[in-house]
VOLONU-307747 format. One record per residue (C-alpha): residue in three letters; residue number from 1; x, y, z. Coordinates in nm, 3 decimals, padded with zeros to 5 digits, always signed. Example, Ala and Ser with C-alpha at 12.3 -4.5 7.8 and 13.67 -1.06 7.14 Angstrom:
BEGIN
R  residuo  num        X        Y        Z
R      ALA    1  +01.230  -00.450  +00.780
R      SER    2  +01.367  -00.106  +00.714
//
This chain:
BEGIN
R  residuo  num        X        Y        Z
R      UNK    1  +25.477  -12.893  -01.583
R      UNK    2  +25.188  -12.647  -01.663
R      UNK    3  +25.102  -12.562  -01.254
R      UNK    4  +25.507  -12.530  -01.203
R      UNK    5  +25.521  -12.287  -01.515
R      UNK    6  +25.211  -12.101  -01.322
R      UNK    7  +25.351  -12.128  -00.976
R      UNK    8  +25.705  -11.999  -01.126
R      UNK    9  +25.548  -11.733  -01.314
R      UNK   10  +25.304  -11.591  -00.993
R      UNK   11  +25.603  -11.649  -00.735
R      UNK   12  +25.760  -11.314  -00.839
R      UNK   13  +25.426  -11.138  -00.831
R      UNK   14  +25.417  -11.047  -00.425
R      UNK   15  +25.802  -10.900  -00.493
R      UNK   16  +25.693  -10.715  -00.776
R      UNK   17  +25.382  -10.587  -00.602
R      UNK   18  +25.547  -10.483  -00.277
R      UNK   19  +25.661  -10.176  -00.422
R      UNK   20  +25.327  -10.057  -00.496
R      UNK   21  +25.110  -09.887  -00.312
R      UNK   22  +25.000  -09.538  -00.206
R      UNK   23  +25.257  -09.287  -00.039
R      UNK   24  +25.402  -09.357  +00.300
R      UNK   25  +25.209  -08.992  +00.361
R      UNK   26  +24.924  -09.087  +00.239
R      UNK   27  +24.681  -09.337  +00.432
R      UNK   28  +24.355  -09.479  +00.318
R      UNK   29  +24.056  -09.478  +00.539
R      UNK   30  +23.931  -09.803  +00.691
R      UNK   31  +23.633  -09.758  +00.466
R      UNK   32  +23.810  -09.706  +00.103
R      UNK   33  +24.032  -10.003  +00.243
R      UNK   34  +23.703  -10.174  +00.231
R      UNK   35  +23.573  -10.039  -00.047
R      UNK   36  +23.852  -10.143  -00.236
R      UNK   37  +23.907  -10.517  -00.114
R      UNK   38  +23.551  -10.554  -00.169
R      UNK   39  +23.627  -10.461  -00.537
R      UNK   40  +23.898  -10.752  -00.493
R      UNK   41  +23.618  -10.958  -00.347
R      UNK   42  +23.364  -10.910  -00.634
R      UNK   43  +23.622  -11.031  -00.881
R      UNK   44  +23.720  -11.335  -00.683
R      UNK   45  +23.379  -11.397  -00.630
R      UNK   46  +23.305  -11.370  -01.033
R      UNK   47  +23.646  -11.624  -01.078
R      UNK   48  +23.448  -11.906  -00.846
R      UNK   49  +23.186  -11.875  -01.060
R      UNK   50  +23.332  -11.927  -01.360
R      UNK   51  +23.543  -12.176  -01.226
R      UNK   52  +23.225  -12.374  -01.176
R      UNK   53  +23.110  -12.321  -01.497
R      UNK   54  +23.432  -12.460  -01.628
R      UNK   55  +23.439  -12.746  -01.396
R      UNK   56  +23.075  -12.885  -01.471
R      UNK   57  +23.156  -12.809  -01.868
R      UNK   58  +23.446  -13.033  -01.840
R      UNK   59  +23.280  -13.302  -01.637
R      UNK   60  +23.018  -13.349  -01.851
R      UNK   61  +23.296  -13.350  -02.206
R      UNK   62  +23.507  -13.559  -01.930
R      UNK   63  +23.770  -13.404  -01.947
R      UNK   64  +23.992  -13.360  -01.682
R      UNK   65  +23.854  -13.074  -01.465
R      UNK   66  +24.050  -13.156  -01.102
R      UNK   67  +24.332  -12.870  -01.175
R      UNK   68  +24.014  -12.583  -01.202
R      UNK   69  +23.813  -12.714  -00.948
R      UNK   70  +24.128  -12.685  -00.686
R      UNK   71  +24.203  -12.370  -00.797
R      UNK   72  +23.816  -12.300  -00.735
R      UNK   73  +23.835  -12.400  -00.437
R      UNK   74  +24.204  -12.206  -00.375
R      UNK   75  +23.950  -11.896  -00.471
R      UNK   76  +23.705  -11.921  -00.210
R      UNK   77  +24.002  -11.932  +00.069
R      UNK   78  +24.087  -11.639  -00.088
R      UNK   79  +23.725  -11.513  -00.086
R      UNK   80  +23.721  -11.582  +00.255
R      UNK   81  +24.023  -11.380  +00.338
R      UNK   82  +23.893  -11.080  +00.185
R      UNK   83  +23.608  -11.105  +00.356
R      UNK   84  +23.745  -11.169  +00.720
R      UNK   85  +23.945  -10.857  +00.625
R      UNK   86  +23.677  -10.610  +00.491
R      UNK   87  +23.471  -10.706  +00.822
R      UNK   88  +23.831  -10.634  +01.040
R      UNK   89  +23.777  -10.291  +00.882
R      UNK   90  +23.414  -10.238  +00.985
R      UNK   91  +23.277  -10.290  +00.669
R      UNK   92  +23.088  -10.523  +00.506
R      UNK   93  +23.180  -10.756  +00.231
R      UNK   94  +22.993  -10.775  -00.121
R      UNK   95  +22.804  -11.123  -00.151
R      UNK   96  +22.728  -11.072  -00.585
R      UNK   97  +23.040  -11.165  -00.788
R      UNK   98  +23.114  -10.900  -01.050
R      UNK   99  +23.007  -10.928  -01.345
R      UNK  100  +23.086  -11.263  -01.541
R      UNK  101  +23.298  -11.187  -01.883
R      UNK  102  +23.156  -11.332  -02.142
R      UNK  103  +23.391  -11.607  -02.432
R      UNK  104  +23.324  -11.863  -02.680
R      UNK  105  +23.387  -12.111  -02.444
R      UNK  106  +23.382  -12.171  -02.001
R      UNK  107  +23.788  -12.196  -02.058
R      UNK  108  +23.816  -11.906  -02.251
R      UNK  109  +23.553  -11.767  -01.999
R      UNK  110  +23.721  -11.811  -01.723
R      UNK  111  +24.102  -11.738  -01.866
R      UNK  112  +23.907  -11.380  -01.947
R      UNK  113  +23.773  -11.376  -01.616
R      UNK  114  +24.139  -11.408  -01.457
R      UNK  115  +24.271  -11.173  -01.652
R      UNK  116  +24.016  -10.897  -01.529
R      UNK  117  +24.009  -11.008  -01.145
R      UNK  118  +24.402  -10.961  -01.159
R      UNK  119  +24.353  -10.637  -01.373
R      UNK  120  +24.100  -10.507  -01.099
R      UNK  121  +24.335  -10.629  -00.787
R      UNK  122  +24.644  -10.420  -00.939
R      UNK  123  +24.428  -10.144  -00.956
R      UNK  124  +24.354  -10.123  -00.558
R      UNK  125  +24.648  -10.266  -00.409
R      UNK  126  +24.815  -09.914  -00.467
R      UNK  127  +24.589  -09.772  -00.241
R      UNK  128  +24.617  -10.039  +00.052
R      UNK  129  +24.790  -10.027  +00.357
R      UNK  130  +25.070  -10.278  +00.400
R      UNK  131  +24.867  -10.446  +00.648
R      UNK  132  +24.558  -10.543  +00.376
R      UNK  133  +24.808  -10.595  +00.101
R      UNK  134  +24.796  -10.978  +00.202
R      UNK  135  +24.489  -11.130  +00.073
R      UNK  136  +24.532  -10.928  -00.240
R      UNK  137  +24.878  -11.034  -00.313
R      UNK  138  +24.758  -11.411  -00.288
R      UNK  139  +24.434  -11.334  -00.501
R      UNK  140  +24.675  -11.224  -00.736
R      UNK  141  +24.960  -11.485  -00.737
R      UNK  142  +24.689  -11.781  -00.748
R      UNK  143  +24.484  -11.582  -01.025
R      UNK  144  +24.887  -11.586  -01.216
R      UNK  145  +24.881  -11.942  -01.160
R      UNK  146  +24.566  -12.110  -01.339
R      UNK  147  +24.604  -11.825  -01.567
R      UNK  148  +24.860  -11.936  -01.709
R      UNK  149  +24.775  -12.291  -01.723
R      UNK  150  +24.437  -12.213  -01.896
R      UNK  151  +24.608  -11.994  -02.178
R      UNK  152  +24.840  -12.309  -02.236
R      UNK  153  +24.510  -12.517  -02.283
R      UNK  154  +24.360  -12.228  -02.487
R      UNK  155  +24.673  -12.257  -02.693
R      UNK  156  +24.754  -11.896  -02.613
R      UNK  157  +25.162  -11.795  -02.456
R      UNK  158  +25.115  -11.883  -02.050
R      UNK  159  +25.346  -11.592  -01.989
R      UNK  160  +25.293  -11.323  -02.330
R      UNK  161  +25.568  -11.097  -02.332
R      UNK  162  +25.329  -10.777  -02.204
R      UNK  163  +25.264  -10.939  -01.907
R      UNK  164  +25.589  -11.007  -01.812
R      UNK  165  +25.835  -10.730  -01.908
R      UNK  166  +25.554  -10.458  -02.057
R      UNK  167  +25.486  -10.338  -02.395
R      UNK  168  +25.741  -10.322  -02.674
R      UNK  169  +25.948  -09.989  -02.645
R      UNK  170  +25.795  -09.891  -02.970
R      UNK  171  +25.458  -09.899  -02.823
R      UNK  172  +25.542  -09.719  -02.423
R      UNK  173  +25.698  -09.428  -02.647
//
């Protein structure tokens, strides 16, 4: 139930996100295009890493760690991806992750580290081209997806109103 709540929840992301972007006028460089999906990269990067955290956390409480460690390994496909495509650009992809968020626990950790790697692909998928839109969009729909199964474990809303439909009108005006 929790990864078809996730899956459900990230399906309409790619829709949603296909309307962003930067002006039909207006194209980026090959290099920003790679200087912005290695910004993707970093934060995928930073997700496998605390995806490992989690996983050997939960191994060693045994407690059922199979759904993060696919989604771990769903990550460094995506990794992968942004890689092949930073290199199709002529530039060269970042090998550090970004910098790890820091939480009480490798759950919470991790949950906090979704939340920034999507918050950090929205930002530069406005500026790709159509063509490098790709990887993003699935680094963002399979971020979605454990996301929201990790907040159910945390006990947190898998889908809090802000994230789907925006802030209260009382707090956009």
């Amino acid at each position: 139930m929790l990864a078809a709540s996730g899956a459900t929840l990230a399906a309409g992301a790619p829709v949603a996100l296909a309307a962003c972007g930067a002006e039909e006028d207006e194209d980026a460089s090959p290099e920003r295009e790679a200087e912005l999906l290695n910004v993707v990269l970093a934060q995928q990067l930073a997700v496998v890493e605390a995806a490992r955290e989690a996983v050997d956390i939960g191994r060693r409480q045994e407690q059922d760690a199979n759904s993060i460690f696919g989604h771990s390994v769903e990550r460094q496909k995506s990794a992968r991806a942004l890689e092949t495509a930073i290199t199709d650009l002529g530039g060269t992809p970042v090998t550090e992750p970004a910098e790890l968020v820091g939480a009480e626990s490798a759950a919470e950790g991790l949950a906090r580290q979704l939340e920034t790697s999507i918050a950090a692909s929205l930002d530069a998928i406005g500026e790709l081209s159509p063509e490098q839109r790709e990887p993003v969009h699935t680094a963002i729909v399979e971020d979605a997806g454990l996301l929201a199964e990790l907040r159910v474990v945390l006990g947190e809303d898998p889908a809090p109103d802000a994230f789907v439909m925006g802030p209260p009108a009382e707090e956009a005006a």
